[in-house]
C-alpha positions, 0 to 999 in steps of 0.5 A, a space after each residue: 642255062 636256068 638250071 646252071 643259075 640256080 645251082 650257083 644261087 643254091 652254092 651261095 646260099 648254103 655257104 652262107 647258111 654254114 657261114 651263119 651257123 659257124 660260132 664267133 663268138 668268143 665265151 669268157 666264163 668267171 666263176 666264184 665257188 664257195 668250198 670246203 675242199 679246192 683240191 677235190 672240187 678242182 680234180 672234178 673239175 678238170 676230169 669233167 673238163 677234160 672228157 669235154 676236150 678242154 684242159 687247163 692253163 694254171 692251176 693253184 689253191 685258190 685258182 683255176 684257168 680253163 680252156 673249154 669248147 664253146 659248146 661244153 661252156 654251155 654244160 659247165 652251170 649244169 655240171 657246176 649245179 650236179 656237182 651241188 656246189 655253192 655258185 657265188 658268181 657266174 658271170 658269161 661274157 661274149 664278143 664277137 669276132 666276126 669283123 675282126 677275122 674278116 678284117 684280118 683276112 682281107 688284109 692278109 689277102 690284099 697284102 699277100 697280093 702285093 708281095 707277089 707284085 714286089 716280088 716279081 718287079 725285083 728281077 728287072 729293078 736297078 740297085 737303088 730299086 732293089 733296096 726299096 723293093 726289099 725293105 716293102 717286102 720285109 715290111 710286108 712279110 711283117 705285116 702278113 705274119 703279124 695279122 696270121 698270128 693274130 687270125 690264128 689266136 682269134 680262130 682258137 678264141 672262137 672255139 674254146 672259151 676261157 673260164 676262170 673259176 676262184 675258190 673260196 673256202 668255208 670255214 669250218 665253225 668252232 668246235 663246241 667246248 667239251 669239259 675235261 676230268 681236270 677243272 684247271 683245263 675247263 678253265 683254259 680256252 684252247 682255241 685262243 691259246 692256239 690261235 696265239 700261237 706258242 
């Protein structure tokens, strides 16, 4: 009998060790480079991104969303480091999402419990009955799938975080003034003549 006790206390305790070491925690990431070439930097990126399991969302010039793994989203100062890249911002926010998921649980479970209690009282309800049993399941089922939908997008946020990482770019300095063989064009200043435009 002893023996039987400790066993089940051991079960509980090594599932709420597993339960304790499981991550909650949902990682939003925003970063801010300085570059001189967003196409390049971005390729890297995302190459880096995708050997760590994570891809992409939407991608433009001056723009880059990520999905990444959580434990990955702990390398990307690092990789961003490597890479000597010019880190503007960097910018780690966590919330956790235990109380929700519990929540969320609970009530899909208490819920679920229901509709099987309606379901069953349908067979012997008159037609007055019928109806309001179907409209509570119908609410039910709403409600189940509702809070399902919200459990699943929470369980994606818990294992990969969001970053989003903005791009902007040097520029580069103006080009020093090279005297030409003709004298007239000496005098002409051809960065205000083409940035005038034609």
């Amino acid at each position: 009998m002893m023996k039987k006790h400790f066993c089940l206390l051991l079960l509980v305790f090594l599932s709420l060790i597993v339960w304790a070491e499981e991550n909650f925690l949902f990682f939003d990431i925003n970063i801010s480079l300085l570059v001189f070439d967003a196409d390049k930097v971005q390729e890297d990126i995302i190459s880096w991104i995708e050997k760590e399991k994570g891809h992409f969302i939407y991608r433009s010039d001056n723009q880059l969303n990520l999905r990444v793994p959580w434990e990955a989203s702990m390398k990307l100062r690092g990789f961003l480091n490597a890479m000597d890249l010019d880190v503007l911002e960097f910018n780690q926010n966590a919330m956790d999402l235990r109380e929700e998921i519990l929540q969320l649980k609970s009530g899909i479970k208490s819920r679920e419990e229901i509709l099987a209690k309606n379901l069953a009282l349908i067979d012997r309800a008159d037609t007055k009955g019928t109806l309001a049993i179907e409209q509570e399941v119908v609410r039910l089922i709403r409600e189940i799938e509702y809070r399902k939908g919200r459990l699943t997008k929470l369980e994606y946020d818990r294992l990969m975080a969001s970053v989003q990482i903005s791009f902007n770019f040097k520029q580069s300095s103006r080009p020093e003034n090279i005297d030409s063989a003709f004298e007239w064009l000496n005098q002409v200043d051809m960065y205000e003549l083409l940035k005038g435009g034609f």
